[in-house]
C-alpha positions in Angstrom: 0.0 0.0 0.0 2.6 2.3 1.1 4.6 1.6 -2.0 1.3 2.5 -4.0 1.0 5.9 -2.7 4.5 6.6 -3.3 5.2 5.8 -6.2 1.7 8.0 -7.0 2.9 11.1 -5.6 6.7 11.0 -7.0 4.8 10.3 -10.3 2.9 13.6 -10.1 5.5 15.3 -9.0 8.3 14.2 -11.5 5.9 14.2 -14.5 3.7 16.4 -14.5 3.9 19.0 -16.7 4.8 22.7 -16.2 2.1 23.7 -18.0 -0.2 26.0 -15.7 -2.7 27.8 -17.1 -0.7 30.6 -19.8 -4.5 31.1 -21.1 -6.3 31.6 -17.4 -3.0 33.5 -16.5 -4.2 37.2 -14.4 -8.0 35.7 -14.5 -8.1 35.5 -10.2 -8.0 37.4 -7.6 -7.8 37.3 -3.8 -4.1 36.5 -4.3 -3.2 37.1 -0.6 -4.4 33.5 -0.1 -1.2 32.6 -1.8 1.2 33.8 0.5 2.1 31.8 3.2 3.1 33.9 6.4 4.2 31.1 8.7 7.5 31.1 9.4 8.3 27.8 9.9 6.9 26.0 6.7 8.0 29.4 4.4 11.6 28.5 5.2 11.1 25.6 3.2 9.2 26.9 0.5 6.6 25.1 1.4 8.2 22.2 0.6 6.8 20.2 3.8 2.7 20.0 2.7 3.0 16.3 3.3 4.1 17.0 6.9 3.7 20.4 8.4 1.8 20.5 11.7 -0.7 22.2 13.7 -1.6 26.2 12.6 0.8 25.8 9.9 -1.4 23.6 8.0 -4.1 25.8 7.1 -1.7 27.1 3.9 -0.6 24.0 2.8 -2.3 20.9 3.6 -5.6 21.4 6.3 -4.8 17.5 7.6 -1.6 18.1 9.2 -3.8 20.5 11.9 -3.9 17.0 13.4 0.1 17.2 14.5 -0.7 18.9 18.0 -0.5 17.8 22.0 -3.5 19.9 22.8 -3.3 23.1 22.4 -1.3 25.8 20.0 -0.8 29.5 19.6 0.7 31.1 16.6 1.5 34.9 15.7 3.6 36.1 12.8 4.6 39.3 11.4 5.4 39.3 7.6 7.7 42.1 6.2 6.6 41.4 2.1 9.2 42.2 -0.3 11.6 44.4 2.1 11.1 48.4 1.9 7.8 47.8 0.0 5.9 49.0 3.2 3.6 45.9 3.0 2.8 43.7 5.6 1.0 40.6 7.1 0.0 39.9 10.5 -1.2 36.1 11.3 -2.6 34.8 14.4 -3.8 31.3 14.4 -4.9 29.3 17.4 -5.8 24.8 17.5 -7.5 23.2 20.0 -7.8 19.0 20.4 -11.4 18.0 20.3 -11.8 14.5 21.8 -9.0 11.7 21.1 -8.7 12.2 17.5 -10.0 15.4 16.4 -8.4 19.1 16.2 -10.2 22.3 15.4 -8.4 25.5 14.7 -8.4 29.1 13.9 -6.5 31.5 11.7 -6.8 35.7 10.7 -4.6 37.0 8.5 -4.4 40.7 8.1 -2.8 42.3 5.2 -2.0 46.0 5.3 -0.8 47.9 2.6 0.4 51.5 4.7 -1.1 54.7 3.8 -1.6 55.4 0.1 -1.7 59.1 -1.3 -5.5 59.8 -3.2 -4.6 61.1 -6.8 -7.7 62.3 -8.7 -7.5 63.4 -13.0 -7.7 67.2 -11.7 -5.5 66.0 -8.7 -2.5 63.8 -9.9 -0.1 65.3 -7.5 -2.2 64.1 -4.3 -3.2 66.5 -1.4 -6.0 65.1 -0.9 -5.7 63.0 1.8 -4.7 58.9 1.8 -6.4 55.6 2.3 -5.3 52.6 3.5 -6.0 49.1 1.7 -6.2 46.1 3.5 -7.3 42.2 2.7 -8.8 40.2 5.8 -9.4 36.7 5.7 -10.5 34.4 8.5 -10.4 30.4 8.4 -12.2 27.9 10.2 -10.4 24.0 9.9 -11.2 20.8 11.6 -8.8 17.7 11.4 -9.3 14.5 12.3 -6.8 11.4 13.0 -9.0 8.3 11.0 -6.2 6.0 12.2 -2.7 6.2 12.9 -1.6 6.2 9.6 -4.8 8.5 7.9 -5.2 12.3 9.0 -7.6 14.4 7.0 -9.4 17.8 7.4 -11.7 20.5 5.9 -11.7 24.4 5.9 -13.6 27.0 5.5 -12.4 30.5 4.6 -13.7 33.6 4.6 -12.4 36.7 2.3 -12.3 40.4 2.6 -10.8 43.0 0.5 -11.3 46.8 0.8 -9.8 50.0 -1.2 -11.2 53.2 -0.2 -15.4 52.5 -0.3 -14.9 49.7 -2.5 -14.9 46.1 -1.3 -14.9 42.6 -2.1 -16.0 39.6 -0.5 -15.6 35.7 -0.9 -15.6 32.3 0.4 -13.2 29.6 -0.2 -13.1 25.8 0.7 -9.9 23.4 1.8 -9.9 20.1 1.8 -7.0 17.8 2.4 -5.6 14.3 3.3 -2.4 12.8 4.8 -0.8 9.4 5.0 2.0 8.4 7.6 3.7 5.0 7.4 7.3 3.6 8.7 9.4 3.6 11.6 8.7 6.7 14.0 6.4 7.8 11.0 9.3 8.4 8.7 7.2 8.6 5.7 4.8 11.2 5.0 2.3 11.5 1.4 -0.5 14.3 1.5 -2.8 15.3 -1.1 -4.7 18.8 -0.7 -6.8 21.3 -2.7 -7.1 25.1 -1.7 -9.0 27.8 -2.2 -12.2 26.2 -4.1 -15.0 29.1 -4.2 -17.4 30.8 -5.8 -16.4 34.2 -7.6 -15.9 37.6 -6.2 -16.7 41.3 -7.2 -15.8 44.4 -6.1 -18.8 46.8 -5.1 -19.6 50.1 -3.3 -19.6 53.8 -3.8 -16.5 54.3 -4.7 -17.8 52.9 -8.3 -19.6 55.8 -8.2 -18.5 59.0 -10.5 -20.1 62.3 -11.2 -20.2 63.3 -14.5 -20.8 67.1 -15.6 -22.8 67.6 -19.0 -24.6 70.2 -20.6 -28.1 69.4 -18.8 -26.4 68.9 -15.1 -24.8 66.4 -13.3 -25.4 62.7 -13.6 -23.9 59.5 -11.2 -22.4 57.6 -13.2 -22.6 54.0 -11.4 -19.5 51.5 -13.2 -19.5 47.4 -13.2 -16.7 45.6 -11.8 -15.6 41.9 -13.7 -16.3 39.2 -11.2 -13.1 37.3 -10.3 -12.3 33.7 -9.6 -10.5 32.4 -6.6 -6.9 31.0 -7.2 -7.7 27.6 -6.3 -4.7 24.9 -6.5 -3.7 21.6 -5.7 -0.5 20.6 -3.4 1.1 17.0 -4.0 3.8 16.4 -1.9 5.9 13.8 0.4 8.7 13.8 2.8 11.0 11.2 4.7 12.9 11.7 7.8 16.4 10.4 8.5 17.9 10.2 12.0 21.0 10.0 12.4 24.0 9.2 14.5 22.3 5.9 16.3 23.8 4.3 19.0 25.9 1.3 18.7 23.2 -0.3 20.5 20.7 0.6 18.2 22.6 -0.3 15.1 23.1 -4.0 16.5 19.4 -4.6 16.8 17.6 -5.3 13.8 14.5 -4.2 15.0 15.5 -1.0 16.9 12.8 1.6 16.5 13.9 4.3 18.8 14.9 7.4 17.1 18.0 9.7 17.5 18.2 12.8 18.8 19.6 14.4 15.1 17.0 14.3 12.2 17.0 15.4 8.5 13.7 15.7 6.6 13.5 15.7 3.3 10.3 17.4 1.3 8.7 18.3 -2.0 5.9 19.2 -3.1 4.1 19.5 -7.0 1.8 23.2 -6.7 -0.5 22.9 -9.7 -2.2 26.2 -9.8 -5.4 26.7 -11.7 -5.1 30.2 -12.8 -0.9 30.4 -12.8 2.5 28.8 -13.6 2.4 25.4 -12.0 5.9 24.6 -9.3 7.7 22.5 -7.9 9.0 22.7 -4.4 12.1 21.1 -2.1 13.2 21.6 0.8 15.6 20.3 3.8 15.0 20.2 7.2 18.0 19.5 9.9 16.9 18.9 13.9 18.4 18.1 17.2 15.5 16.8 19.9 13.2 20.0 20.1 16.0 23.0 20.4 17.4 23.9 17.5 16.1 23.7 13.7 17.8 25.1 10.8 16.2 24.4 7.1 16.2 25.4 3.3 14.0 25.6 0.3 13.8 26.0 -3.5 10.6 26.9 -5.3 11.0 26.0 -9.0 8.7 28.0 -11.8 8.7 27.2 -15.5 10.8 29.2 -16.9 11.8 30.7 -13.2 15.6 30.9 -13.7 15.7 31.9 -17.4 18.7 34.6 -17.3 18.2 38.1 -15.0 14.6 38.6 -16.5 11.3 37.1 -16.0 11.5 34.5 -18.5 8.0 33.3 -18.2 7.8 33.5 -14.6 4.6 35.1 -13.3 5.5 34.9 -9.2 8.2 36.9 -7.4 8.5 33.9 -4.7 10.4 31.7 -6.2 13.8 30.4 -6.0 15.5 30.1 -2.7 14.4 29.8 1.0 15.8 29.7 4.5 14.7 29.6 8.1 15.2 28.6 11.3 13.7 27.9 14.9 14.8 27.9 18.0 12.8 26.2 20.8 12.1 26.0 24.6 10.4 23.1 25.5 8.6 22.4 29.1 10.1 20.1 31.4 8.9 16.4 30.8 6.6 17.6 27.4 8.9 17.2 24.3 6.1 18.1 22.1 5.4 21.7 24.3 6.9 24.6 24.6 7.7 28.0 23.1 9.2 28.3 19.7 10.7 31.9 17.6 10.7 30.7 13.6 12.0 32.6 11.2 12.4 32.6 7.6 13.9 34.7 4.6 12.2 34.0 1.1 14.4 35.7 -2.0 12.0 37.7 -4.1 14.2 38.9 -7.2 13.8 40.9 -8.5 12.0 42.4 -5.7 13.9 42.8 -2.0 13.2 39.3 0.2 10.3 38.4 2.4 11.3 38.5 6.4 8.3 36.3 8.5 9.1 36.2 12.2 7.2 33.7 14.2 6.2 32.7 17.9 4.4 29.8 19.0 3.3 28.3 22.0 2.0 24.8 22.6 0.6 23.0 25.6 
């Protein structure tokens, strides 16, 4: 079975092609849903769908919400593309629900600083600013079918509002995980994001007056409805541990981990309405102190000379982060955590997320 599933998911992500959607390219919206602000799976590229944990989980794969003690707090502050004045604050929150369930959940706040109003008789501003922001709230529930089977579902909730003009949305998760080996050392997970019907901007600021000959008239303009930028995350990881005891290494059916681990990840992104990539990432651990880890988010056409080359999405290419962790005396699995990670945005300046969390 395990072999099955494996050989599935390296099969999608090997061979599929880097086709996307050239002709759908531009046609969505509500594009803040694909940033991910945690700092902890970012630093991978999001790389680790197949295992990320807890809060983490509701931008990359809703099952792994199941990968908590009991409780879990998460707040992160994203600096986007450095000196660009925009930001995103995330606070998340997961609660276990019985033996095998976990419900959580997530704001995310985008801000965009305060923008100078130009008008066609103003161009040169003076007349004041406004401030755009995007606000989206999701609800997720995971459950643990068996040891080896997580899924979960989501619900999210979309805002957007420019200066009396706003947008509003709804979007659906759904995902699914399978864990297998020694200590769990091999992860598959299949989810899809961000399925929902279309959005449209209204309000007054659609509104223009228009001066003629026989007085004033309110002109009242249509905005296109847009679509949602659903996608679909294939992706799988293995941990290694390293540096066993001599004891261990003599028995043939030692189980017991080390306290050094290396997880390898990737993940296939097929976007609906985008450039499909492909994401890898490394991990490196000792116990629950220390983590250091690196990605690499692949676009076709991504690395095509100094210019765009096809690609269509400033995050891509390299990733790193790190976190360093305090757990509580006698819970390996609790304890405070800072994450960081620093995502290269050429040709735009990098994306800084800093992360705490907090688990009981």
């Amino acid at each position: 079975m395990t072999k099955h599933i494996l050989s599935i998911a390296l099969a999608s992500m090997c061979f599929a092609g880097f086709a996307g959607n050239k002709e759908r390219i531009g046609q969505a919206g509500a594009n803040e849903l694909l940033i991910n602000p945690w700092a902890r799976s970012s630093g991978m590229g999001g790389a680790n769908s197949a295992f990320a944990s807890g809060v983490e989980a509701f931008n990359l794969n809703i099952s792994g919400l199941t990968g908590i003690g009991k409780t879990e707090f998460n707040f992160t502050n994203v600096q986007l593309f450095s000196g660009s004045g925009i930001s995103i604050n995330s606070f998340a929150l997961a609660q276990r629900v019985g033996e095998q369930g976990v419900i959580g959940l997530g704001f995310n706040a985008m801000s965009f600083g305060e923008i100078g109003i130009t008008t066609t008789a103003n161009p040169d501003g003076g007349q004041g600013t406004f401030r755009p922001q995007y606000l989206n709230m999701t609800i997720g529930y995971g459950h643990a079918f068996s040891n080896s089977i997580h899924g979960g579902g989501a619900i999210r909730v979309v805002n957007e509002a420019i200066n009396n003009v706003s947008a509003n949305g709804m979007a659906l998760d759904a995902g699914i995980r399978y864990v297998t080996g020694d200590n769990d050392r091999i992860k598959f997970g299949i989810a899809l994001r961000n399925v929902g019907p279309k959005m449209k901007y209204e309000g007054d600021g659609l509104s223009q007056v228009v001066i003629l000959q026989d007085g004033e008239f309110t002109l009242n303009q249509r905005a296109e409805s847009f679509e949602m930028p659903a996608l679909l995350n294939i992706g799988a990881a293995y941990d290694i541990y390293l540096l066993a005891t001599p004891a261990e290494e003599a028995e043939e059916d030692a189980k017991a981990p080390s306290d050094y681990k290396i997880t390898v990840a990737g993940t296939f992104t097929s976007n609906s309405f985008s450039q499909d990539q492909l994401r890898g990432g490394v991990e490196f651990g000792y116990k629950n102190y220390v983590a250091v880890r690196g990605g690499l988010v692949y676009e076709a056409k991504g690395f095509s000379a100094l210019g765009n080359g096809g690609r269509v999405n400033a995050n891509t290419g390299p990733t790193v982060g790190m976190s360093l962790m305090l757990p509580f005396k006698g819970k390996a699995e609790s304890g405070f955590s800072f994450d960081y990670s620093y995502r290269f945005a050429n040709p735009l300046g990098g994306t800084h997320s800093f992360g705490l969390r907090l688990r009981i």
